[in-house]
PDB file of N, CA, C and O in Angstrom:
ATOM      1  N   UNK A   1      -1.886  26.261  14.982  1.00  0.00           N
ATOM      2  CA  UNK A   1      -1.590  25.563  13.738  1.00  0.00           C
ATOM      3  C   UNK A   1      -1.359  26.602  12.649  1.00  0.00           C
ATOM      4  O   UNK A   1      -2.136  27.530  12.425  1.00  0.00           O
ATOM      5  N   UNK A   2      -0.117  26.346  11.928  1.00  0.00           N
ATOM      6  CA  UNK A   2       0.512  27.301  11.023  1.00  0.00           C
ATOM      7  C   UNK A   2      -0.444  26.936   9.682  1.00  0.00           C
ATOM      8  O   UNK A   2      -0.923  25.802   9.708  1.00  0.00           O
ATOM      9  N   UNK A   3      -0.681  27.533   8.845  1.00  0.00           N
ATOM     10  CA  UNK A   3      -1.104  27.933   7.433  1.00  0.00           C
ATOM     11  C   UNK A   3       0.237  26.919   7.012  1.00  0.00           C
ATOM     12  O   UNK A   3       1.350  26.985   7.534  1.00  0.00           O
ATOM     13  N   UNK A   4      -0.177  25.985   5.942  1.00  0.00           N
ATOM     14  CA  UNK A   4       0.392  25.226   4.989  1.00  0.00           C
ATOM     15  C   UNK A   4       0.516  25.603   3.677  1.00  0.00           C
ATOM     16  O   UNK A   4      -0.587  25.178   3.334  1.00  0.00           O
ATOM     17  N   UNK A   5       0.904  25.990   2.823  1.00  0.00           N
ATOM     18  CA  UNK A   5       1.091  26.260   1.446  1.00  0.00           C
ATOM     19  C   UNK A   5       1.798  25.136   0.569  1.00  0.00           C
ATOM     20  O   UNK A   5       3.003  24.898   0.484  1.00  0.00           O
ATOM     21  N   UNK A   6       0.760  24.528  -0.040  1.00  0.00           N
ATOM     22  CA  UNK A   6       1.326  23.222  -1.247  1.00  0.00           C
ATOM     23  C   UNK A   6       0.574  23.504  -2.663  1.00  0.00           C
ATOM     24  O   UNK A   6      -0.529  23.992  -2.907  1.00  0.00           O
ATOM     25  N   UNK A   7       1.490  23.062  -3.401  1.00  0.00           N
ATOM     26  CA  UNK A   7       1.172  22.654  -4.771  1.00  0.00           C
ATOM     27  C   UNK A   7      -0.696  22.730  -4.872  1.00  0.00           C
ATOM     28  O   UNK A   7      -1.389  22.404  -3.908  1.00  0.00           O
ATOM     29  N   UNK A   8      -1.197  23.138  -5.992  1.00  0.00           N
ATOM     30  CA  UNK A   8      -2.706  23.139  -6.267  1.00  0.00           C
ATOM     31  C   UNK A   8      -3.275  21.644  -6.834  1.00  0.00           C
ATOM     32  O   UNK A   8      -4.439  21.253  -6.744  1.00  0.00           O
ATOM     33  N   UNK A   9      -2.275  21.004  -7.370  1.00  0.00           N
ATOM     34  CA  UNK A   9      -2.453  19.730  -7.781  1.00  0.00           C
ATOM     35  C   UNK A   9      -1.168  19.012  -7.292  1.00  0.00           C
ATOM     36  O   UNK A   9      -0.238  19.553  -6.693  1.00  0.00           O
ATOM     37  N   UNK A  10      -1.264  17.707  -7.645  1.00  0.00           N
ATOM     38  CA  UNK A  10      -2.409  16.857  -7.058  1.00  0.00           C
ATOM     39  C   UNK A  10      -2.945  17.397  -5.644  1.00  0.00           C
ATOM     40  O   UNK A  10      -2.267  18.053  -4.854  1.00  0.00           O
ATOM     41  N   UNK A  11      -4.633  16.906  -5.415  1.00  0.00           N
ATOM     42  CA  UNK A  11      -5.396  17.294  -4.568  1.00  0.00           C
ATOM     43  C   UNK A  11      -5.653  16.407  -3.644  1.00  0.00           C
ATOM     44  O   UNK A  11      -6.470  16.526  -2.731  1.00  0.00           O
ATOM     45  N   UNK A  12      -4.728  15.205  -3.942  1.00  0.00           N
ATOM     46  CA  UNK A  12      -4.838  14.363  -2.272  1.00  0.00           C
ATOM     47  C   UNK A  12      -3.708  13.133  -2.514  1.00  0.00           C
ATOM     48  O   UNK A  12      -3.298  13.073  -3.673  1.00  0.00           O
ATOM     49  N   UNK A  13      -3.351  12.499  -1.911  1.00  0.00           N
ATOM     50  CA  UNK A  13      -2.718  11.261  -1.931  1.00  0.00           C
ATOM     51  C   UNK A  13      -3.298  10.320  -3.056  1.00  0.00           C
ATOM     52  O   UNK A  13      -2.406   9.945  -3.817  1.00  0.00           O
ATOM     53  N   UNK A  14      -3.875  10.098  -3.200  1.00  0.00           N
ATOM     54  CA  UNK A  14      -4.996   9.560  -4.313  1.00  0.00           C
ATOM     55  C   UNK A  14      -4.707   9.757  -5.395  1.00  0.00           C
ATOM     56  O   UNK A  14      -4.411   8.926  -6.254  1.00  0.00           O
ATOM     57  N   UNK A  15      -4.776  11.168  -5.497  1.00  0.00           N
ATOM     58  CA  UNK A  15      -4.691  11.720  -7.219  1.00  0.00           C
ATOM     59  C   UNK A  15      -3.216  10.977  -7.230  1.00  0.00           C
ATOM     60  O   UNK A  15      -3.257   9.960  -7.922  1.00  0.00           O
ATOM     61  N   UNK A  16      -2.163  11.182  -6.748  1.00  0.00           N
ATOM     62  CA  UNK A  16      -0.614  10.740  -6.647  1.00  0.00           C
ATOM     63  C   UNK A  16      -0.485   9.574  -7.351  1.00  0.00           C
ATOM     64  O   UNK A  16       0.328   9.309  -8.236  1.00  0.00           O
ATOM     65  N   UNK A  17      -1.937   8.449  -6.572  1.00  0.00           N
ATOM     66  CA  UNK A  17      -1.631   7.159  -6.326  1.00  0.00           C
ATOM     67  C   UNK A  17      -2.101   6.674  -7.925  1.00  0.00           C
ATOM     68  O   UNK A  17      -1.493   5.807  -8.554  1.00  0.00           O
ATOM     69  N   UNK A  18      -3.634   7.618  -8.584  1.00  0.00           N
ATOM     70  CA  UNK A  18      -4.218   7.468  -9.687  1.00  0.00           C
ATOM     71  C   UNK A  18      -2.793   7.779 -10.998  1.00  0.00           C
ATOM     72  O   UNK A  18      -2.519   7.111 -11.995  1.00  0.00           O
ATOM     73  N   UNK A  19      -2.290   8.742 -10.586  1.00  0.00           N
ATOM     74  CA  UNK A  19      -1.405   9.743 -11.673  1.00  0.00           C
ATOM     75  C   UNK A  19      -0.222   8.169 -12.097  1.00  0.00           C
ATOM     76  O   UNK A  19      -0.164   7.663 -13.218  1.00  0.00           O
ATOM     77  N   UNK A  20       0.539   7.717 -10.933  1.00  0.00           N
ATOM     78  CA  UNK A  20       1.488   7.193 -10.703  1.00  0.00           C
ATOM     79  C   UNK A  20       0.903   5.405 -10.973  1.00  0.00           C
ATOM     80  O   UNK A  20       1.539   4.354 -11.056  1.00  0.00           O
ATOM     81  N   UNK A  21      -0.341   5.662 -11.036  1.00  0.00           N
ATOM     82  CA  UNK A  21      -0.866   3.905 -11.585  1.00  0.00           C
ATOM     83  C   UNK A  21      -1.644   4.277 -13.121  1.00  0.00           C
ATOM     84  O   UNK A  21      -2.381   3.468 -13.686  1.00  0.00           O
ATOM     85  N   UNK A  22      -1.351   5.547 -13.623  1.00  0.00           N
ATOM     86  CA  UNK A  22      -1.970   5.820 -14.645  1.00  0.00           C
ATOM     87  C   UNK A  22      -0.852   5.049 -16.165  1.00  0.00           C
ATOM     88  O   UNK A  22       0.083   4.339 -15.797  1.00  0.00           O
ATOM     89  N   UNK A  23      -0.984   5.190 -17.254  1.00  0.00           N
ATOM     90  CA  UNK A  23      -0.942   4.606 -18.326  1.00  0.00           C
ATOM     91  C   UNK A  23       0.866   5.148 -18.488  1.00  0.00           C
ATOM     92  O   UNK A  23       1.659   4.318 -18.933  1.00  0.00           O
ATOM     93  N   UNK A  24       1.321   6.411 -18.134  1.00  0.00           N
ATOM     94  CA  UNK A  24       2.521   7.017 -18.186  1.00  0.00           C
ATOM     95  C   UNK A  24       3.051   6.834 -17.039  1.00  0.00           C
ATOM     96  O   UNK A  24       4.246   6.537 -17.049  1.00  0.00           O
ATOM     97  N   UNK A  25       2.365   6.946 -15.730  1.00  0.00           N
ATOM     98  CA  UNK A  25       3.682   6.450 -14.308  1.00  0.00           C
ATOM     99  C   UNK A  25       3.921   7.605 -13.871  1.00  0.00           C
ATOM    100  O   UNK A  25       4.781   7.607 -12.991  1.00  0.00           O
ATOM    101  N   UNK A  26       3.323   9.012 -14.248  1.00  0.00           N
ATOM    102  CA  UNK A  26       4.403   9.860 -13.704  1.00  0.00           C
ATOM    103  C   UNK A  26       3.304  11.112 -13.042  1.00  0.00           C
ATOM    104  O   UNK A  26       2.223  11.287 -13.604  1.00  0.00           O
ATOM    105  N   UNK A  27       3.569  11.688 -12.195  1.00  0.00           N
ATOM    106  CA  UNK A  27       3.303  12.764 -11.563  1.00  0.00           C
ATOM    107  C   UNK A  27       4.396  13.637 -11.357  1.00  0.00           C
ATOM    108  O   UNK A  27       5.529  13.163 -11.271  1.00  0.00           O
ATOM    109  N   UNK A  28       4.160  15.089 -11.252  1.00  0.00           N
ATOM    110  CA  UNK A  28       5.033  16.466 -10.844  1.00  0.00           C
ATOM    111  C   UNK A  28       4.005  17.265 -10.240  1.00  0.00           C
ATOM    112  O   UNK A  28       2.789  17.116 -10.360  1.00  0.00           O
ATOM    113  N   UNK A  29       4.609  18.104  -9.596  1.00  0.00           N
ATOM    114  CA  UNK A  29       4.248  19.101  -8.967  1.00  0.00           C
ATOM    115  C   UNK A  29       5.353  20.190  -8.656  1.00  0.00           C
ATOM    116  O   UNK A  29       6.513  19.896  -8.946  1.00  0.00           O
ATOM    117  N   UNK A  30       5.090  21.411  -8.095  1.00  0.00           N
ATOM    118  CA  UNK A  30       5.938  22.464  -7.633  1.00  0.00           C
ATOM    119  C   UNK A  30       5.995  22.681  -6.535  1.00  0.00           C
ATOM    120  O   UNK A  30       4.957  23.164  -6.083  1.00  0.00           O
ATOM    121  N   UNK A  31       7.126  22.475  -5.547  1.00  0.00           N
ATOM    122  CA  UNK A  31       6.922  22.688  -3.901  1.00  0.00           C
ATOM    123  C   UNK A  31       6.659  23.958  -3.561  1.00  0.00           C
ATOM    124  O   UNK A  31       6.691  24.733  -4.516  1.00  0.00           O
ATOM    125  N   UNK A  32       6.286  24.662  -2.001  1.00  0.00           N
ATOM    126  CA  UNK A  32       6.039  25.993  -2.165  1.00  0.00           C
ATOM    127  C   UNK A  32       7.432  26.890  -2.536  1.00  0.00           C
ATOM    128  O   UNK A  32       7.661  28.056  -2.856  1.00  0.00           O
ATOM    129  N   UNK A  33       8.137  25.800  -2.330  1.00  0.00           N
ATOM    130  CA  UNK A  33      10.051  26.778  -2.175  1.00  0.00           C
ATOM    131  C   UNK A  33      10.269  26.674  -4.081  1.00  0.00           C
ATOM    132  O   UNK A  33      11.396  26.903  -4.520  1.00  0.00           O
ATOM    133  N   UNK A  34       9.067  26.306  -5.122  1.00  0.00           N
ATOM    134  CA  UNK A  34       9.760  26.658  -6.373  1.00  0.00           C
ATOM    135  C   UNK A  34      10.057  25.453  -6.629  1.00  0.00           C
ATOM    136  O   UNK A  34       9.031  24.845  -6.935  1.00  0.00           O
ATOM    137  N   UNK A  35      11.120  24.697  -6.659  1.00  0.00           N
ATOM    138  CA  UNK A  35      11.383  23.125  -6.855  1.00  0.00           C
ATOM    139  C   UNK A  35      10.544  22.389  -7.680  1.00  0.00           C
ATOM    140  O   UNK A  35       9.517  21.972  -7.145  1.00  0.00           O
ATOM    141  N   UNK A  36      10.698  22.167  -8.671  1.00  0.00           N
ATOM    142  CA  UNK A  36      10.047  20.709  -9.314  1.00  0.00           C
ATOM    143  C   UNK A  36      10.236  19.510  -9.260  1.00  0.00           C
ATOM    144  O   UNK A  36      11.135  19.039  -9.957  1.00  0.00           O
ATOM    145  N   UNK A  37       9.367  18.571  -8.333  1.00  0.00           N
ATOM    146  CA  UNK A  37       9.773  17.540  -8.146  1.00  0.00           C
ATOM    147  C   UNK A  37       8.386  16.378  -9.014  1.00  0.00           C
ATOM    148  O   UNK A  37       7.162  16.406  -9.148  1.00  0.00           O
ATOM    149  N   UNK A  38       9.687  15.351  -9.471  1.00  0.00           N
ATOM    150  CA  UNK A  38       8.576  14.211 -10.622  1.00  0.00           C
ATOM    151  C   UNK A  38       8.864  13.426  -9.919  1.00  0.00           C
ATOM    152  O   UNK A  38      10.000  13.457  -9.445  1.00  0.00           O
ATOM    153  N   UNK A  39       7.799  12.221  -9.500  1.00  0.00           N
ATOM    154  CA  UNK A  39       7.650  11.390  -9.136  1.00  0.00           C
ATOM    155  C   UNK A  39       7.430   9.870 -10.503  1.00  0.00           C
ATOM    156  O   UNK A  39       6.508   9.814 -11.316  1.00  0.00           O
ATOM    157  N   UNK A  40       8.240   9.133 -10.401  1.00  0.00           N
ATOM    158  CA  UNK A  40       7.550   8.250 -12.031  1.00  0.00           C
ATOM    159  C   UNK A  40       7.892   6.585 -11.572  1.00  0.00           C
ATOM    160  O   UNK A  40       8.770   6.292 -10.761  1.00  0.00           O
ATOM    161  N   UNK A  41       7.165   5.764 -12.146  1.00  0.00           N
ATOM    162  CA  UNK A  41       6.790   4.372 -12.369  1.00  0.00           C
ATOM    163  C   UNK A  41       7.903   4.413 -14.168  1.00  0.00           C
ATOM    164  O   UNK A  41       8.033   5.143 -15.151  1.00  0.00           O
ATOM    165  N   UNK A  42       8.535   2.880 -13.530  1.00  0.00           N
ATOM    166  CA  UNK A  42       9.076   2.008 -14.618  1.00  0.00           C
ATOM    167  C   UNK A  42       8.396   1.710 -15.474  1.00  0.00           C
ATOM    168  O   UNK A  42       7.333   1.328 -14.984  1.00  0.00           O
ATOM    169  N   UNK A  43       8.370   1.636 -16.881  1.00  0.00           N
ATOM    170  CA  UNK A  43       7.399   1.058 -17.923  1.00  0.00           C
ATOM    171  C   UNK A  43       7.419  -0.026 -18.075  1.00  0.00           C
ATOM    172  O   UNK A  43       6.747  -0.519 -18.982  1.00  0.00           O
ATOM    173  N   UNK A  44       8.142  -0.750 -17.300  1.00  0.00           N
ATOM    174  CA  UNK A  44       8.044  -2.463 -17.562  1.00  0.00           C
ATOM    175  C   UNK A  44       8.491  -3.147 -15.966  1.00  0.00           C
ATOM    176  O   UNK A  44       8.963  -2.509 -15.025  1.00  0.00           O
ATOM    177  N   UNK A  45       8.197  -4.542 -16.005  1.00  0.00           N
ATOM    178  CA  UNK A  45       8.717  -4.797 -14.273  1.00  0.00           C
ATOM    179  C   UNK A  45      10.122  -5.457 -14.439  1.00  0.00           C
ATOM    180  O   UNK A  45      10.525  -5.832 -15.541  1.00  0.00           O
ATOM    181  N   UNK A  46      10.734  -5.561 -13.470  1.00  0.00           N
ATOM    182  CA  UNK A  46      10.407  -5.501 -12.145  1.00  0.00           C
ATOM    183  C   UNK A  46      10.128  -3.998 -12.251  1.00  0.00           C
ATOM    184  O   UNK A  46      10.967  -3.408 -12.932  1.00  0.00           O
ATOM    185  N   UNK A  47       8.957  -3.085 -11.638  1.00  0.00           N
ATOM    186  CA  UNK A  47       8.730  -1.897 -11.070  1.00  0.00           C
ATOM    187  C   UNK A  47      10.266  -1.191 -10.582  1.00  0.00           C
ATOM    188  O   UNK A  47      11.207  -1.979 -10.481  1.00  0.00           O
ATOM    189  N   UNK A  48      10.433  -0.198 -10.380  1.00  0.00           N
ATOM    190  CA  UNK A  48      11.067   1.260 -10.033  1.00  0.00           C
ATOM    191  C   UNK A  48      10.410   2.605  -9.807  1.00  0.00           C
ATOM    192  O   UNK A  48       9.850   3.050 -10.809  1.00  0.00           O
ATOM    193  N   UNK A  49      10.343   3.477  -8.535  1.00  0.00           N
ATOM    194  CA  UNK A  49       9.642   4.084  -8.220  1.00  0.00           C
ATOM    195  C   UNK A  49      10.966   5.651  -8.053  1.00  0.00           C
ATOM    196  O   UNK A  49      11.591   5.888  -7.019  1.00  0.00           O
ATOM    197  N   UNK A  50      11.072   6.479  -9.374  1.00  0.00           N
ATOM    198  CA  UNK A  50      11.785   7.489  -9.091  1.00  0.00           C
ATOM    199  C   UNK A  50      11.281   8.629  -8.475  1.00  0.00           C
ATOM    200  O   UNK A  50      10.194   9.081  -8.837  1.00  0.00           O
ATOM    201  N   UNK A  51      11.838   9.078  -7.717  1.00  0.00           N
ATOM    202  CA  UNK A  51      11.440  10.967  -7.118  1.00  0.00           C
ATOM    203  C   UNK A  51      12.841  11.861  -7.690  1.00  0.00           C
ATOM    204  O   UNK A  51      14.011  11.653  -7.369  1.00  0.00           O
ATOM    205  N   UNK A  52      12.472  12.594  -8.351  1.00  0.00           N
ATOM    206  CA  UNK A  52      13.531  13.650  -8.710  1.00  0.00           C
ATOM    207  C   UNK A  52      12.971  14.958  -8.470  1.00  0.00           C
ATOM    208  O   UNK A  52      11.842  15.357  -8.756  1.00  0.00           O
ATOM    209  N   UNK A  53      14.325  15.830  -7.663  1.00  0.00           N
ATOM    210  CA  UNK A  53      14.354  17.003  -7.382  1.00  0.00           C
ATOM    211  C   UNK A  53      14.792  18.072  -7.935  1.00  0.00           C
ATOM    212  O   UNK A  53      15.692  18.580  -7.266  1.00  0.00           O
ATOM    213  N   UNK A  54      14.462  18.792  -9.151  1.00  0.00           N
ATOM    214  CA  UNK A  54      15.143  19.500  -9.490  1.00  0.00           C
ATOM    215  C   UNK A  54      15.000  21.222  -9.153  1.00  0.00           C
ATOM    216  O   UNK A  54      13.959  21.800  -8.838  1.00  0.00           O
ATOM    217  N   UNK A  55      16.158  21.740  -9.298  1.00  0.00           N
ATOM    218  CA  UNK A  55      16.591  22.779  -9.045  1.00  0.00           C
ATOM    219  C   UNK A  55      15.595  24.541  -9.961  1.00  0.00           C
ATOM    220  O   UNK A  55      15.916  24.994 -11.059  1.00  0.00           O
ATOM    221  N   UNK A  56      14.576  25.055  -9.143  1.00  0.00           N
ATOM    222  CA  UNK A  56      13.941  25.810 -10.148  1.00  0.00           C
ATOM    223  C   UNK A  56      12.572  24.506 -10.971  1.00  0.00           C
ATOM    224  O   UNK A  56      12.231  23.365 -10.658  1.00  0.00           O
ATOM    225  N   UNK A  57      12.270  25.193 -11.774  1.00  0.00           N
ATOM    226  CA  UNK A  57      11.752  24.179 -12.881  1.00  0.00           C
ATOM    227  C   UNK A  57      12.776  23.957 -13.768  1.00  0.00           C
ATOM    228  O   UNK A  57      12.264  23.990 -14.887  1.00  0.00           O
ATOM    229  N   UNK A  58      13.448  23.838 -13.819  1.00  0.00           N
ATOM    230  CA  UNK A  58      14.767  23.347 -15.002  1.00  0.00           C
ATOM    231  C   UNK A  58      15.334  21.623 -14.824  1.00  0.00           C
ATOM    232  O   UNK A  58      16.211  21.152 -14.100  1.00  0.00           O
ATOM    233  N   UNK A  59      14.591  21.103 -15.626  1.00  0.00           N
ATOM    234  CA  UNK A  59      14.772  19.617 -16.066  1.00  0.00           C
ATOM    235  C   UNK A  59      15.867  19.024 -16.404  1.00  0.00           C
ATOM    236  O   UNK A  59      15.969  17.803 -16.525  1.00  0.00           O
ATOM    237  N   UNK A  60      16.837  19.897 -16.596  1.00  0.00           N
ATOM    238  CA  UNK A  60      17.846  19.930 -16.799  1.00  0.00           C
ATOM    239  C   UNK A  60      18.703  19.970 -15.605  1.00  0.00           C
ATOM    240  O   UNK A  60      19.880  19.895 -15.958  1.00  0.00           O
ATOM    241  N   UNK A  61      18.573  20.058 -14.332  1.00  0.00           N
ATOM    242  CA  UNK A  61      19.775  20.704 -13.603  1.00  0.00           C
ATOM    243  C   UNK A  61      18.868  20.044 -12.297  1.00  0.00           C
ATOM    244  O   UNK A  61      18.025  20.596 -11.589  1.00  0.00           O
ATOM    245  N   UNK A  62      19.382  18.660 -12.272  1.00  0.00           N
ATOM    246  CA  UNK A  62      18.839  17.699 -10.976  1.00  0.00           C
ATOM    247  C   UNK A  62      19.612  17.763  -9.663  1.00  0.00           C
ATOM    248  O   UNK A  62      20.824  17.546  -9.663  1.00  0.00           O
ATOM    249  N   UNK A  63      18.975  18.041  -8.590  1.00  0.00           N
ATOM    250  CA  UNK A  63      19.071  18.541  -7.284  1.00  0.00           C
ATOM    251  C   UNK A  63      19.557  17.152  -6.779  1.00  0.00           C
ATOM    252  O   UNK A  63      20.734  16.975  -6.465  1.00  0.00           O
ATOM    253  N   UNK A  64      18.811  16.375  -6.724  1.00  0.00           N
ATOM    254  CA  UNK A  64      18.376  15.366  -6.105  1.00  0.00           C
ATOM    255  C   UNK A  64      17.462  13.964  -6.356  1.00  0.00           C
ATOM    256  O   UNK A  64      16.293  13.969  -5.969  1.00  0.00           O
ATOM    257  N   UNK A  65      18.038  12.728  -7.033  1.00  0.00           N
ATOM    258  CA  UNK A  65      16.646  11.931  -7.235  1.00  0.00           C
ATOM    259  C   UNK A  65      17.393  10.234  -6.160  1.00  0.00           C
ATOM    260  O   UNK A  65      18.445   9.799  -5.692  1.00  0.00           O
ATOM    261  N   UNK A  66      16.192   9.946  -6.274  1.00  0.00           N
ATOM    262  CA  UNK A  66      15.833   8.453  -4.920  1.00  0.00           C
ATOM    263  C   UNK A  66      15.704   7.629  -5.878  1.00  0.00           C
ATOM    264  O   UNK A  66      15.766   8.228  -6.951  1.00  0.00           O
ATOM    265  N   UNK A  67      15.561   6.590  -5.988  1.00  0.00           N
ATOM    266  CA  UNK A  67      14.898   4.910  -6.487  1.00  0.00           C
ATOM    267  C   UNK A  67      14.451   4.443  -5.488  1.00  0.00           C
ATOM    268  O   UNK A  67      14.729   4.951  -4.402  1.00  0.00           O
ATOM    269  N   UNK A  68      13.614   3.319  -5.593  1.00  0.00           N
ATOM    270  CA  UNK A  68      12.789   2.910  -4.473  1.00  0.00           C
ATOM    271  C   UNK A  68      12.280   1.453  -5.424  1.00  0.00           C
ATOM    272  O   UNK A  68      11.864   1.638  -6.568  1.00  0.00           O
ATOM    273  N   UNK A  69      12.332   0.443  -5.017  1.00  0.00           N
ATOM    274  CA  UNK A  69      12.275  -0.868  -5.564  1.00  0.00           C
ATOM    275  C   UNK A  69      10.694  -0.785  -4.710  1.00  0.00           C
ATOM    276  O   UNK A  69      10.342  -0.224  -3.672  1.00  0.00           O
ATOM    277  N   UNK A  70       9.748  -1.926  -6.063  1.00  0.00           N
ATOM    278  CA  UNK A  70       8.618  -1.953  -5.872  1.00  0.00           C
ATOM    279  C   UNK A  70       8.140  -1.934  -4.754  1.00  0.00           C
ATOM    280  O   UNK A  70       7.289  -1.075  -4.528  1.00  0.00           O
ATOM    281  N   UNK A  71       8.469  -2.729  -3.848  1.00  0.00           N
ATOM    282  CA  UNK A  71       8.195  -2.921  -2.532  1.00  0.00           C
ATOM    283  C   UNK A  71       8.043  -1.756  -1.793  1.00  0.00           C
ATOM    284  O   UNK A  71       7.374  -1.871  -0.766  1.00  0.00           O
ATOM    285  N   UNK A  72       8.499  -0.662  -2.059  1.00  0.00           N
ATOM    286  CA  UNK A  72       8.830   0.402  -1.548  1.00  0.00           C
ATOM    287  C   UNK A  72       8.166   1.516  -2.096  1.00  0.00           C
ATOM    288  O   UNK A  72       8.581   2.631  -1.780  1.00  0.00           O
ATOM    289  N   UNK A  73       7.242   1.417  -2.835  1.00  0.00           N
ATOM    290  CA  UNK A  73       6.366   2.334  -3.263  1.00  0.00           C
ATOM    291  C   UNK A  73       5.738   3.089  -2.497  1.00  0.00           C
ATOM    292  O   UNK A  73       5.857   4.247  -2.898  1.00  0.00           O
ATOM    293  N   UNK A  74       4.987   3.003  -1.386  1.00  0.00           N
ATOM    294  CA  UNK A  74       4.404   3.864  -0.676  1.00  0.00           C
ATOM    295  C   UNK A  74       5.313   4.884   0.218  1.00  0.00           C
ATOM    296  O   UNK A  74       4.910   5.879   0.822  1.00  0.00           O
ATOM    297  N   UNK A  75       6.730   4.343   0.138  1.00  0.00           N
ATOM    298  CA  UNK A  75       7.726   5.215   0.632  1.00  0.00           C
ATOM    299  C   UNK A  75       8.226   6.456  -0.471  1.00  0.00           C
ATOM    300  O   UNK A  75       8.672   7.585  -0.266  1.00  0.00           O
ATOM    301  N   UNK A  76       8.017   5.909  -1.372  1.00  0.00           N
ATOM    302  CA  UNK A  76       8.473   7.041  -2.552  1.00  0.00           C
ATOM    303  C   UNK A  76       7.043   8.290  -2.857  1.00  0.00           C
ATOM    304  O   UNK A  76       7.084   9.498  -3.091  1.00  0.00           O
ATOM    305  N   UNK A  77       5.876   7.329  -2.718  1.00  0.00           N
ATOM    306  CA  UNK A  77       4.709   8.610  -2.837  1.00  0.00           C
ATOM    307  C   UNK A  77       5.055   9.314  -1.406  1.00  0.00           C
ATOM    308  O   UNK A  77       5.280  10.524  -1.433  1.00  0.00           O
ATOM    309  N   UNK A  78       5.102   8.723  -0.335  1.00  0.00           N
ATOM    310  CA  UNK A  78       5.345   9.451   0.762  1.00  0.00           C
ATOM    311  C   UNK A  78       5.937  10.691   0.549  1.00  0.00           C
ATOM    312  O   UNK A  78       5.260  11.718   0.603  1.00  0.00           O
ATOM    313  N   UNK A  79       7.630  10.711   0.213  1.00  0.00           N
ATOM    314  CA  UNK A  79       8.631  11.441   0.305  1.00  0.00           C
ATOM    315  C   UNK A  79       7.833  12.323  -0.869  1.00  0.00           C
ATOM    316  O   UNK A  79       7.598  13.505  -0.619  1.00  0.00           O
ATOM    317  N   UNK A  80       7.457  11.816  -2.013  1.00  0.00           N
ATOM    318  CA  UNK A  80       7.093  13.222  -3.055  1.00  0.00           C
ATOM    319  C   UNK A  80       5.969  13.816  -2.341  1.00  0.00           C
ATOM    320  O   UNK A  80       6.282  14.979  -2.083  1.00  0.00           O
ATOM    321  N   UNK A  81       4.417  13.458  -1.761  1.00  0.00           N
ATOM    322  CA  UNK A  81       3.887  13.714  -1.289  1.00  0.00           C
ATOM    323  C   UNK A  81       3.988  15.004  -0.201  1.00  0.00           C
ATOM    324  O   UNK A  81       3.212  15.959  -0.190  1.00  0.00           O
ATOM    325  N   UNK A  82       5.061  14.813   0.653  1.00  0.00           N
ATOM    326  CA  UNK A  82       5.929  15.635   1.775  1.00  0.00           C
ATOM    327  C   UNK A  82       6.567  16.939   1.058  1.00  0.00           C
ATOM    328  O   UNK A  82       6.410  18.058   1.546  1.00  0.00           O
ATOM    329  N   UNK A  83       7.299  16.719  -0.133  1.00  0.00           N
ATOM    330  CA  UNK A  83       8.047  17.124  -1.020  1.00  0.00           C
ATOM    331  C   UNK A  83       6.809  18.756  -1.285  1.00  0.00           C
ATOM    332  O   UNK A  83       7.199  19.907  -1.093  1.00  0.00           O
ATOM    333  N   UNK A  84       6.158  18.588  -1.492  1.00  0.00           N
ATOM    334  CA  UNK A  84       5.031  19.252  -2.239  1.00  0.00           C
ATOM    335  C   UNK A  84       4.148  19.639  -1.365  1.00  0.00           C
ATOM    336  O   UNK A  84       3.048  20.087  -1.687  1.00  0.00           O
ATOM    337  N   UNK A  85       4.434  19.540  -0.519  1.00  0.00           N
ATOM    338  CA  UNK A  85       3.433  19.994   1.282  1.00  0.00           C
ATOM    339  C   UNK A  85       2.396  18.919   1.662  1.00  0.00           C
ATOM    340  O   UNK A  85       1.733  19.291   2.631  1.00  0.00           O
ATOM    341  N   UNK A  86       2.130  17.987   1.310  1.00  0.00           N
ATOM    342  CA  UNK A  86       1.176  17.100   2.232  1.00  0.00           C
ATOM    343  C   UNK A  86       1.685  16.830   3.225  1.00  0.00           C
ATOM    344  O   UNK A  86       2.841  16.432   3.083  1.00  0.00           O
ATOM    345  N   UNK A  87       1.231  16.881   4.461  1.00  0.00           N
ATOM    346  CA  UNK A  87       1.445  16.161   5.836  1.00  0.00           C
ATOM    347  C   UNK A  87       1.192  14.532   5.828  1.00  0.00           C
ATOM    348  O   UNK A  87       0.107  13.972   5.981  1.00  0.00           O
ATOM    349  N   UNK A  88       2.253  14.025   5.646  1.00  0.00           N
ATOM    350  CA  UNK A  88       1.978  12.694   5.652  1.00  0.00           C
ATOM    351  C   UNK A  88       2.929  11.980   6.307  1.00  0.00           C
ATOM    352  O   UNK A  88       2.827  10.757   6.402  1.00  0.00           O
TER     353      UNK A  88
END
């Protein structure tokens, strides 16, 4: 079994789930490859569950982002989760 290297925060699926049901909706982290990826909740419903990938830390210059309709929430912590080194 290889040595894993992820993000220092969030510290489990949980924190993700707390961050992303918190008062703002949103979690980030840094993958080990550099990448900043935000994970965020809609401020009003119907719910929307974004993952954005961006390029470097630069907020400006998006790699990559998903939507994921409420229903589909545990698929979007998944993919950021993965995103950021959890084995999940």
């Amino acid at each position: 079994m290889g040595l894993t290297i992820r993000a220092q925060w969030p510290h489990s699926i949980e924190d993700i789930e707390k961050s992303l049901d918190g008062i703002w909706g949103l979690v980030g982290a840094t993958s080990a490859g550099g990448d900043l990826y935000r994970l965020e909740r809609s401020l009003s419903e119907p719910y929307v569950f974004t993952v954005t990938e961006y390029n470097g830390v630069d907020e400006a210059d998006i790699k990559s982002k998903q939507t994921f309709e409420a229903v589909k929430r545990s698929e979007a912590i998944a993919l950021f989760a993965r995103a950021i080194g959890f084995d999940v």
